[in-house]
LUMMARSE-735121 format. One record per residue (C-alpha): residue in three letters; x, y, z. Coordinates in Angstrom, 2 decimals, always signed. Each point is the difference from the previous one (the first is absolute). Example, Ala and Ser with C-alpha at 12.3 -4.5 7.8 and 13.67 -1.06 7.14 Angstrom:
2
['ALA', [+12.30, -4.50, +7.80]] ['SER', [+1.37, +3.44, -0.66]] 
! end
This chain:
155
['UNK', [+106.74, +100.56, +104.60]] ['UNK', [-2.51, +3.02, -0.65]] ['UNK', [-2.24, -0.23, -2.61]] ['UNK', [-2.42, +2.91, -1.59]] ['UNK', [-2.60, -0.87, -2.87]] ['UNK', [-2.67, +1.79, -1.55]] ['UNK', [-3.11, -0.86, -2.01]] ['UNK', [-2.50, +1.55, -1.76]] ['UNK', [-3.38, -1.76, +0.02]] ['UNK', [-2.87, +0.71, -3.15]] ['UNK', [-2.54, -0.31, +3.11]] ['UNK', [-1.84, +1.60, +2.69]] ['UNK', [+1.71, +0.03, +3.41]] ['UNK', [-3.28, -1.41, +1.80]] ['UNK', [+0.36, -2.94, -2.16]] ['UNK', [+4.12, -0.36, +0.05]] ['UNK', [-0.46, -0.08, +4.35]] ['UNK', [-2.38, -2.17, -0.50]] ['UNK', [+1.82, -2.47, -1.67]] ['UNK', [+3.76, +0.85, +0.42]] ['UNK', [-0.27, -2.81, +3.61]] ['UNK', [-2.37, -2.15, -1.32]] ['UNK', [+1.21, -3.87, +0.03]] ['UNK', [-0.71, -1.26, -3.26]] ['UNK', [+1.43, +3.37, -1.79]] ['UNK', [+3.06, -0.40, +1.96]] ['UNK', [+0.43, -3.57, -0.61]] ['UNK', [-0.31, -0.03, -3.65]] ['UNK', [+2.45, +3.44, -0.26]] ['UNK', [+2.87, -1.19, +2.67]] ['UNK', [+3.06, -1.14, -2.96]] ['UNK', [+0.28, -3.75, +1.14]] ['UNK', [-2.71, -0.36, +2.46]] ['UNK', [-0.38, -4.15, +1.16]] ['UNK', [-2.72, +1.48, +2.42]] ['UNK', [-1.79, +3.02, +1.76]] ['UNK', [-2.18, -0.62, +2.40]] ['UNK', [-1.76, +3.22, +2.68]] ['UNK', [+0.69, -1.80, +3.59]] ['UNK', [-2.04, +3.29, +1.43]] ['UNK', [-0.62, +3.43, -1.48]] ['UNK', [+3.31, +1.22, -0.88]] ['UNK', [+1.77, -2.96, +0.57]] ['UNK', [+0.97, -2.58, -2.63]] ['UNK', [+2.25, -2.91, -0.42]] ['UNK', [+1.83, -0.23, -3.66]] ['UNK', [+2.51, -2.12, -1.46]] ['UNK', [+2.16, +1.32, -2.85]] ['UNK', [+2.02, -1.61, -2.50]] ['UNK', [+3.19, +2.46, -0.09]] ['UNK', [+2.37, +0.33, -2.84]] ['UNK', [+3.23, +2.48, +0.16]] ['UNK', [+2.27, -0.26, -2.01]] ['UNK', [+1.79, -3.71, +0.17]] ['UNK', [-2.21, +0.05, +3.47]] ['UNK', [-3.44, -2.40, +0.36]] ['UNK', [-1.92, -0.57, +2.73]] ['UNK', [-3.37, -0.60, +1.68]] ['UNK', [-0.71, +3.09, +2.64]] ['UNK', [-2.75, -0.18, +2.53]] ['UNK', [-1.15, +3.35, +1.09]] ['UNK', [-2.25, +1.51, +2.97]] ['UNK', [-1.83, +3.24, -1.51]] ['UNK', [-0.98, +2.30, +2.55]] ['UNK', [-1.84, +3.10, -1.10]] ['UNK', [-0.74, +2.47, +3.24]] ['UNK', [-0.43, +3.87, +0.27]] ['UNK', [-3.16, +0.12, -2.92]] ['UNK', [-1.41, +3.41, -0.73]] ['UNK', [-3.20, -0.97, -2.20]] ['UNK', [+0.50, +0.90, -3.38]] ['UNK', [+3.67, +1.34, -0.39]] ['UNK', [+2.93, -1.95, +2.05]] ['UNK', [+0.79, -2.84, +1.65]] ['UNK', [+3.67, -1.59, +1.50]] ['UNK', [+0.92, -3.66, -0.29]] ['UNK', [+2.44, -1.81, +1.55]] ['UNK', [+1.44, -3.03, -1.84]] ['UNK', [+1.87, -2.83, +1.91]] ['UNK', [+1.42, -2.97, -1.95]] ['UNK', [+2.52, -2.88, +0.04]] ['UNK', [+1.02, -2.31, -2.83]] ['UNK', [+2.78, -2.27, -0.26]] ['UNK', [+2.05, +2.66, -1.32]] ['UNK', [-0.65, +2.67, +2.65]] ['UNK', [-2.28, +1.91, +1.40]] ['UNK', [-1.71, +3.23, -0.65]] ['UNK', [-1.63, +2.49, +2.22]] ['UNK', [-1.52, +3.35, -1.05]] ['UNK', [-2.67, +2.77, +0.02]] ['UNK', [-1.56, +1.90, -2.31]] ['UNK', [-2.17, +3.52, -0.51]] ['UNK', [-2.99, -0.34, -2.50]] ['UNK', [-1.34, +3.50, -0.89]] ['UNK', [-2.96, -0.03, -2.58]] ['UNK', [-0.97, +3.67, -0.96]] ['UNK', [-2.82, +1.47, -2.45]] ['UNK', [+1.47, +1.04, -3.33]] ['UNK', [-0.84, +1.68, -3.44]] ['UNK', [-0.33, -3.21, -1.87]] ['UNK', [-0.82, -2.99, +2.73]] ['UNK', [+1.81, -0.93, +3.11]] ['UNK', [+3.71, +0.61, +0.82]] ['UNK', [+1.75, -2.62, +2.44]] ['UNK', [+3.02, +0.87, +2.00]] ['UNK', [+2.18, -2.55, +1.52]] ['UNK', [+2.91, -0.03, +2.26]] ['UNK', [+1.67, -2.78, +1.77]] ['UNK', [+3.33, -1.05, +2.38]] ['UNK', [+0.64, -3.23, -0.13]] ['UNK', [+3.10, -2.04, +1.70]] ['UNK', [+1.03, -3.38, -2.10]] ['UNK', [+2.64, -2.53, +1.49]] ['UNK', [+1.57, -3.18, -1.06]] ['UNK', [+0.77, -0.41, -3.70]] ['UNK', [-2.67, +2.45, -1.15]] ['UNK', [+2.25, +2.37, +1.96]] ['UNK', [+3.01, -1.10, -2.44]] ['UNK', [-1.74, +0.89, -3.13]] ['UNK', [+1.37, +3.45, -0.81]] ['UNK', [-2.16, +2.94, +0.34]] ['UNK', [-0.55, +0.83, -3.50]] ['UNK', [-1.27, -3.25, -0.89]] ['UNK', [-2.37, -0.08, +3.34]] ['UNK', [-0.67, +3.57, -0.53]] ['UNK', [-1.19, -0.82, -3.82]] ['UNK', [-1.91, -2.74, +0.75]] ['UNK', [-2.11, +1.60, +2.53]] ['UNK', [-0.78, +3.02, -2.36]] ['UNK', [-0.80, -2.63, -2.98]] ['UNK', [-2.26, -1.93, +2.66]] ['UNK', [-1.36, +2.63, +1.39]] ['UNK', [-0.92, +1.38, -3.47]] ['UNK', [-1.57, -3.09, -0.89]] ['UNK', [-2.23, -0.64, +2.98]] ['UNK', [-1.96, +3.52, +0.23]] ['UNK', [-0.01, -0.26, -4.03]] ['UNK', [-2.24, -3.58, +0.63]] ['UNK', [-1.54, +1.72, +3.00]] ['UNK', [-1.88, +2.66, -2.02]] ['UNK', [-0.13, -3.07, -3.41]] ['UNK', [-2.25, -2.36, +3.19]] ['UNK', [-1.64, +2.57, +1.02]] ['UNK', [-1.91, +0.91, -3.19]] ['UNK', [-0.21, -3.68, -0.23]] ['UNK', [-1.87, -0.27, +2.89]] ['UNK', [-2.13, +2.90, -0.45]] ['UNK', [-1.07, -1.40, -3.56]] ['UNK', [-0.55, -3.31, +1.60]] ['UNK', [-2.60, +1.68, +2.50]] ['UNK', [-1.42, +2.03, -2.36]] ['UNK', [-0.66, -3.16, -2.77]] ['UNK', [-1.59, -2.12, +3.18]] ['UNK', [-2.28, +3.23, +1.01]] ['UNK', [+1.20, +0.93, +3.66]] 
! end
């Protein structure tokens, strides 16, 4: 299953990179995240509530992000296994300058088995557009949170 989204962000690039891995972002953004938790730099355990379709389930996933260059891409690699089946993947985040903020790229190839694998590709294919959609929307919505937050407390 390949997967392309964009997303335009109202804000600086510096401050988008600086943000776009951090734990507490990514926990409150992730649709159905039980827990996110940064084993190392990089590398982070999650567990995801799933729902496809007739499909529910509790996925456990190994986030690997390698090959950084500062400031405008990174690739992940996603391993996970529910009771359902399992999911393994990679992705390309691209985060480039624009007119009006920051615009993110991202591209991933991911291999699903077991029942997830029986869902038909529209609905899988739908889903992951819709979640996608919805995570970098609360990305840039904790973001600004965050940056108010700082800015109310002084640092």
């Amino acid at each position: 299953m390949k997967i392309k989204y964009d997303h335009s962000f109202q804000l600086p690039r510096s401050v988008v990179w600086k943000y776009i891995k951090d734990e507490t972002v990514l926990r409150n953004s992730l649709p159905g995240c039980r827990i996110f938790e940064e084993k190392s730099y990089g590398n982070y355990l999650a567990e995801i509530d799933i729902h496809l379709g007739p499909i529910k389930d509790v996925f456990k996933l190994d986030i690997r992000t390698v090959e950084e260059n500062s400031s405008s891409s990174y690739r992940l690699f996603v391993r996970g296994k529910g009771n359902l089946g399992e999911i393994n993947g990679s992705g390309v985040l691209q985060i480039k300058e624009g007119q009006e903020g920051t615009h993110l790229s991202f591209v991933s190839d991911a291999e699903v088995t077991g029942a997830l694998a029986m869902v038909s590709k529209r609905v899988l294919d739908g889903s992951a557009d819709k979640s996608f959609q919805s995570f970098f929307q609360t990305i840039e919505k904790e973001i600004k949170r965050k940056i108010y937050l700082l800015k109310r407390s002084g640092r």
